[in-house]
C-alpha positions in Angstrom: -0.1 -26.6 -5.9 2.4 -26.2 -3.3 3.1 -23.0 -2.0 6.7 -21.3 -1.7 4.3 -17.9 -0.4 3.3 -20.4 2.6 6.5 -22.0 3.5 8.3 -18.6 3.3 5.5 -17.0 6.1 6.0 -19.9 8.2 9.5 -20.4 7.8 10.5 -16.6 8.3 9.1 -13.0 10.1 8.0 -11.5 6.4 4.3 -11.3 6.1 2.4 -11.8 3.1 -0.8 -9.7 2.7 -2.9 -9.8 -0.6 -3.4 -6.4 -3.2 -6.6 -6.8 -3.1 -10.3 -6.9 -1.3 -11.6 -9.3 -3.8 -13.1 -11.5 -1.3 -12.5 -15.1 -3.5 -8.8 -14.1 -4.1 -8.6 -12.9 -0.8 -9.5 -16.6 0.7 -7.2 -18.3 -1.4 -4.5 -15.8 -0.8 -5.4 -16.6 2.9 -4.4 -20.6 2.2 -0.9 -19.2 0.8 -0.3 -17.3 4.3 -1.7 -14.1 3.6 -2.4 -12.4 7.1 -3.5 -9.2 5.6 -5.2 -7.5 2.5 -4.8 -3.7 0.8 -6.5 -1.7 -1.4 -6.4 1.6 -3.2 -9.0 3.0 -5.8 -7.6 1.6 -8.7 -7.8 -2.0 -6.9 -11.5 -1.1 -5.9 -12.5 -0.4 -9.0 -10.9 -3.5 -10.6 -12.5 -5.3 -8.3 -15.9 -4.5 -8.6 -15.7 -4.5 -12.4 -14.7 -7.9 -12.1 -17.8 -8.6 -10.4 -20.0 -6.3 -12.0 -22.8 -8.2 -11.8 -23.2 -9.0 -8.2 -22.3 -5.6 -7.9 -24.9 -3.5 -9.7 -28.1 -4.8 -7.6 -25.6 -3.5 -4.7 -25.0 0.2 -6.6 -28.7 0.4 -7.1 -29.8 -0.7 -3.4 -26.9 1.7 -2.2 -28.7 4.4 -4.3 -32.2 3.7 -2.9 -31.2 3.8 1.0 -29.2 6.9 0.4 -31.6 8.8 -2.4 -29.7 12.2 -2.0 -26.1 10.4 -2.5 -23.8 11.6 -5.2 -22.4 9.1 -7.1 -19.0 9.4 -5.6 -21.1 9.0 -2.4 -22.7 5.8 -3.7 -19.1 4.9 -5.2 -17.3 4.9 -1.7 -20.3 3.5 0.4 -19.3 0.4 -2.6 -16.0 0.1 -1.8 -16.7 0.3 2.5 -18.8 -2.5 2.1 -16.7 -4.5 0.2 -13.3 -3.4 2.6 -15.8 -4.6 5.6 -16.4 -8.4 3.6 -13.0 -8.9 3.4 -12.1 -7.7 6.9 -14.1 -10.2 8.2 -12.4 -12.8 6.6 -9.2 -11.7 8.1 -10.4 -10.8 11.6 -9.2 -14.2 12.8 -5.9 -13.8 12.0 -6.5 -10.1 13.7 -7.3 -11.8 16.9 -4.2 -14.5 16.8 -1.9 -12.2 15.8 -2.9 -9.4 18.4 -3.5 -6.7 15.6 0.0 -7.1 14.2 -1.2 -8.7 11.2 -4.9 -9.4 9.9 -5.7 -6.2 9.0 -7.7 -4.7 6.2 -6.3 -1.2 3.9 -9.0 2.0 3.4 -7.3 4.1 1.3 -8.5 7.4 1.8 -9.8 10.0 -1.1 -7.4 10.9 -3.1 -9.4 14.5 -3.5 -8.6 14.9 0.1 -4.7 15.1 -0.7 -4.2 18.5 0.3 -6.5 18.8 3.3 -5.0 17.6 6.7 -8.3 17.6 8.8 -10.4 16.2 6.3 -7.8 13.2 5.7 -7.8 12.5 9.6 -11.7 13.0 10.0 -11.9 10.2 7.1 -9.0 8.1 8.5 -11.3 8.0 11.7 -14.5 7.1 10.3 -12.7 4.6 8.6 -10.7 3.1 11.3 -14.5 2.6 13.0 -15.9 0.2 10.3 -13.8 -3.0 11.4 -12.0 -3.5 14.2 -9.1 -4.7 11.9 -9.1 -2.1 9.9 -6.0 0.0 9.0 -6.1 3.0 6.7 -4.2 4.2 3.8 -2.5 7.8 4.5 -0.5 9.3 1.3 3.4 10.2 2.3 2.6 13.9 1.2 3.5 16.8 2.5 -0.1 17.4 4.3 -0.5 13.1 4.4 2.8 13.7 6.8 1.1 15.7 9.1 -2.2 13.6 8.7 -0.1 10.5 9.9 1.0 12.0 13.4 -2.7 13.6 13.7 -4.7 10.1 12.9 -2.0 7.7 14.7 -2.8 10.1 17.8 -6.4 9.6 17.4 -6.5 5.6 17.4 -5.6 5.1 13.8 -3.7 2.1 12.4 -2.2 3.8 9.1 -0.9 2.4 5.7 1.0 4.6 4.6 0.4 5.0 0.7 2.1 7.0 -2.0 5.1 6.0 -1.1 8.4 5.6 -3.3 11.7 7.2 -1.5 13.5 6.2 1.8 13.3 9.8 2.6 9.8 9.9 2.5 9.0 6.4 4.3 11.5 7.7 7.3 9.7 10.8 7.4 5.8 8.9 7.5 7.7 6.7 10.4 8.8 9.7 12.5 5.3 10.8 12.3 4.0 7.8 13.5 6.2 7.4 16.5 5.6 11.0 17.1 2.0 10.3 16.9 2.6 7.2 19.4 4.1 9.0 21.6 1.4 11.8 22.1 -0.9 8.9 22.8 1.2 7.9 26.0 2.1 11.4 27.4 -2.1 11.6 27.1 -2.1 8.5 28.8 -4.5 6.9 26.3 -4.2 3.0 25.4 -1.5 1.3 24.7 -2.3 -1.8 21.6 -1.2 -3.0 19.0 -1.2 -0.6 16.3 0.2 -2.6 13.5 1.2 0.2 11.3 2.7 -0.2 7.9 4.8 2.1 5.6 4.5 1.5 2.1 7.1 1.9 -0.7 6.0 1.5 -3.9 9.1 -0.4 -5.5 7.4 -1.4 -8.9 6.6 2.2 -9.6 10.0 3.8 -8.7 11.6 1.1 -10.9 9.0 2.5 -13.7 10.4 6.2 -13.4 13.7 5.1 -12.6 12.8 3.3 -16.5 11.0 6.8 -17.6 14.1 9.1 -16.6 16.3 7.0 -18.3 14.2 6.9 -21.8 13.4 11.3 -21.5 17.3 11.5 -20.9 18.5 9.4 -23.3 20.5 7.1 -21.2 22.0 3.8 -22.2 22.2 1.8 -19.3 22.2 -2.6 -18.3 18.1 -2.5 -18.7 18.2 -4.9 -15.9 19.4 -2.6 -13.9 16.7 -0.6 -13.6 14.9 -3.8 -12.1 17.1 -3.0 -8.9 16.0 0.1 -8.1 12.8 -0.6 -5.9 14.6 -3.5 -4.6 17.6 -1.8 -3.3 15.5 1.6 -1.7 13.1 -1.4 0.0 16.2 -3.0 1.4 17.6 0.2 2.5 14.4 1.8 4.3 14.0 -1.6 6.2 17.0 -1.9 7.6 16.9 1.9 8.8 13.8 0.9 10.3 15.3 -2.1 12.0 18.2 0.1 13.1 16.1 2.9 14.4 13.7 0.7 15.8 10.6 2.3 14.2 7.3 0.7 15.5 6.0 0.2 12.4 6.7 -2.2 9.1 8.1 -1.6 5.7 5.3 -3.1 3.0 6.5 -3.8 -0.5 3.9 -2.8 -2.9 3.3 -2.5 -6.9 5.1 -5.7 -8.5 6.8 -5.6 -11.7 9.2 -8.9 -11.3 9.3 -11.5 -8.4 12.4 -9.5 -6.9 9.6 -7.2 -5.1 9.1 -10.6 -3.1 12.2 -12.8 -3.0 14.6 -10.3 -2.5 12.9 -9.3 0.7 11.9 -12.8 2.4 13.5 -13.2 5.6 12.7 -9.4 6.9 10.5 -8.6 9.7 8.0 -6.5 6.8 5.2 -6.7 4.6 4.8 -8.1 1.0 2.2 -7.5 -0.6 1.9 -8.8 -4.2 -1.0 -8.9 -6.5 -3.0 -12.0 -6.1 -1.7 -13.4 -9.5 1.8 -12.2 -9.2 1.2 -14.9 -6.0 0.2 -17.5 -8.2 3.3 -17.2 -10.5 5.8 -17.4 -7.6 4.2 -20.8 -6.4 3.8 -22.0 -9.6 7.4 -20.8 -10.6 8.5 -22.3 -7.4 10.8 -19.0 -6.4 13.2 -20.4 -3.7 12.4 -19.3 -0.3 16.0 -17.8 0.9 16.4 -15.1 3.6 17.9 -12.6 1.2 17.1 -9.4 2.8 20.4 -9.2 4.1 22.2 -10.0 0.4 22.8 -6.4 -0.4 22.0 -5.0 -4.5 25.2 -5.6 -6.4 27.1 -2.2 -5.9 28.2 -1.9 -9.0 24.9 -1.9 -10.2 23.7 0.5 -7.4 26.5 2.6 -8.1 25.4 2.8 -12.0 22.1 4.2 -10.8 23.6 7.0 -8.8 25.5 8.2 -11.4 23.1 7.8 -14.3 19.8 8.3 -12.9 19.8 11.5 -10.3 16.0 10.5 -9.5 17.6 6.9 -7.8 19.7 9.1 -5.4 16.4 11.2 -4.5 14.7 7.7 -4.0 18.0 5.8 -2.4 19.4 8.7 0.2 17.8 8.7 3.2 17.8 13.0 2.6 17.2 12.7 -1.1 13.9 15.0 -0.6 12.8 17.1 1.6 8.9 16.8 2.8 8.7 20.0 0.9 9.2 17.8 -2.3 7.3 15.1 -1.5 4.5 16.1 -3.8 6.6 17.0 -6.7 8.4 14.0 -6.8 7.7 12.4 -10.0 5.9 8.6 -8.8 4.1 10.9 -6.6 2.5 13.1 -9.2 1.5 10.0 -11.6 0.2 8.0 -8.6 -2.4 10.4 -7.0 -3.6 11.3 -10.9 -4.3 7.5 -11.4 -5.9 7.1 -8.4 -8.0 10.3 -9.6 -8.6 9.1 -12.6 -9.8 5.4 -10.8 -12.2 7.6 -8.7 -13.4 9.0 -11.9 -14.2 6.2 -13.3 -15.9 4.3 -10.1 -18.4 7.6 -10.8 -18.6 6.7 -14.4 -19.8 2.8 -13.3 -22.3 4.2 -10.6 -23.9 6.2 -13.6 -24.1 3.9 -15.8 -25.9 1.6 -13.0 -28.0 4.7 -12.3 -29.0 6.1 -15.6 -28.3 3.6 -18.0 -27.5 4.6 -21.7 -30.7 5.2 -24.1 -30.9 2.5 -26.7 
C-alpha cells in the first residue's frame, strides 16, 4: 500500500504520531512516518484488552512482585510498562530528531485532576521512565498551573483535555513561563518538544450535542468544521506568537482532522486505523493549513452555536471555566470511567469469577 501519511511527513513540517502504544500498530504506524505515539486511559485500556492474553500472565506477575498493590496500582504499573515498550521503539527517531519528535505520551491520573502537586510529582516520575518520554497534563484550571510547575522541573508535557483556542493559548503561556524559569535558574537548555493538544473530533461532537439539546437546524456538515477551524486558528496564533511548543490534532471523526492541517509545522495524531483509511483512500497530500474554513460556514456557527465562539475566540473562556466547559466535563468522566474499568480487568485477572 502506498502511503499518502508518508509522503505528506516527508514532503512537509506536520508530524504524524500514532493514538496509541499498541506496540504492532505502533511499528507499522512507524513505516507511514509516524515519529511519535500518545496515549490516554481509554487508549490503555483498549489496548491491553486487545491483547488480553499476553497481558494477563503480565497482571498476575505485576501482582506477585508488588503483593500489597491495589489494583489501580497494578493497573498503572500495566500501562508504564507498556508506554516504556513503545518508547523504545521510537527512541531512534528521539535521537535523529534531537527530542523534537520521537517521543512517547503518559497521561497522568485522571483522579489527580484537581491536585497541582500531585500532577507534577506524577508528571516527574513519569518523565524518568524513558528518556523520550513526554507526559500528558489536562488544560484545567489546576493542569494550568501543573504545566508551568512540571515544564520548570524538566518535563516534556502533552497537554491533554484540550478543546478551545483559549485554553491551548493559556497551556502555551504556561509552558513558556515554565521555560523561562528554567533559564533565569540557569538550568539546561534542550529540546523540550512540547505539544498542546486540541481535541477537534470531540468539540465537533458538542458543537453536534448543543445543536440537537437547542433544537437547531443547521448544514449538518457544518458542524464537521468546527474542530477544523479552532485547530487552524490556535496554530497560526502559535506561529504568530512564536510559542515553543506544537499544536497536536487529536480525536478523529472525518479525515479533515488530517488533511485540512498538512503543511503546518504541528502534530497529527490519528487513530492507527483512521491511518489506514487515508492511505487506502489515497487523501491528497495538499498544504492546506493556510486554506481558511469557508466563512460563511464559520460565520453560521457563531451565530447558531454560542459553545463554537467559546471554542473559536481566543478569550472565549476564562481558565476559571476551563473545567466547566462542556468537552471538558465528558472527557475527564470517560477517562474515569476507562480507569474504572482497567480496575475491573486487574480483578478479574486477580480473583477470577466462581464457576
Amino acid at each position: 500500500m502506498d502511503s499518502v501519511l508518508l509522503k505528506a511527513t516527508q514532503s512537509t513540517k506536520t508530524s504524524l504520531w500514532n493514538d496509541s502504544a499498541d506496540p504492532f500498530e505502533l511499528a507499522q504506524s512507524i513505516a507511514f512516518g509516524a515519529v511519535g505515539a500518545t496515549c490516554n486511559p481509554v487508549i490503555a485500556l483498549t489496548a491491553i484488552r486487545a491483547n488480553l492474553s499476553q497481558w494477563q500472565p503480565r497482571l498476575a506477575e505485576i501482582a506477585r512482585t508488588y503483593p500489597n498493590a491495589t489494583e489501580s496500582q497494578i493497573g498503572w504499573k500495566a500501562v508504564e510498562q507498556l508506554s516504556i515498550e513503545a518508547a523504545k521503539l521510537l527512541e531512534p527517531i528521539f535521537n535523529l530528531k534531537g527530542g523534537r519528535d520521537g517521543r512517547l505520551s503518559i497521561q497522568t491520573d485522571p483522579r489527580l485532576a484537581r491536585d497541582v502537586d500531585a500532577l507534577v510529582e506524577q508528571a516527574v516520575y513519569f518523565s524518568k521512565l524513558a528518556p523520550n518520554i513526554i507526559v500528558k497534563i489536562p488544560a484545567t484550571m489546576k493542569g494550568i498551573l501543573a504545566i508551568e510547575e512540571a515544564t520548570f522541573r524538566g518535563v516534556s508535557v502533552n497537554v491533554t483535555v484540550s478543546f478551545t483556542v483559549s485554553q491551548a493559548v493559556a497551556a502555551a503561556e504556561a509552558i513558556e513561563r515554565g521555560l523561562n524559569r528554567r533559564t533565569d535558574a540557569g538550568l539546561e537548555k534542550r529540546e523540550f518538544g512540547s505539544v498542546v493538544t486540541i481535541m477537534g473530533g470531540r468539540l465537533d461532537d458538542w458543537l453536534k450535542y448543543c445543536a440537537d439539546r437547542d433544537r437547531v437546524l443547521i448544514d449538518p456538515g457544518y458542524l464537521e468544521w468546527g474542530g477544523v477551524a479552532t485547530l487552524k486558528k490556535a496554530h497560526h496564533l502559535f506561529v504568530e506568537r512564536g510559542y515553543r511548543s506544537r499544536i497536536l490534532s487529536a480525536a478523529f471523526r472525518n479525515f479533515m482532522h488530517w488533511s485540512e492541517l498538512v503543511g503546518g509545522d504541528l502534530v497529527v495524531s490519528p487513530p492507527f486505523d483512521w491511518q489506514l483509511r487515508i492511505n487506502e483512500n489515497a487523501i491528497p497530500v495538499e498544504n492546506r493549513i493556510d486554506s481558511p474554513v469557508d466563512p460563511l460556514i464559520v460565520n453560521i456557527l457563531q451565530e447558531r452555536i454560542p459553545d463554537f465562539n467559546r471554542a473559536y475566540d481566543v478569550d472565549g473562556l476564562s481558565i476559571e471555566e476551563f473545567d466547566s466547559f462542556g468537552p471538558t466535563r465528558r472527557t475527564l468522566r470517560q477517562f474515569l470511567e476507562a480507569n474504572a474499568q482497567l480496575d475491573a480487568l486487574v480483578r478479574d485477572v486477580l480473583v477470577p469469577p466462581a464457576n
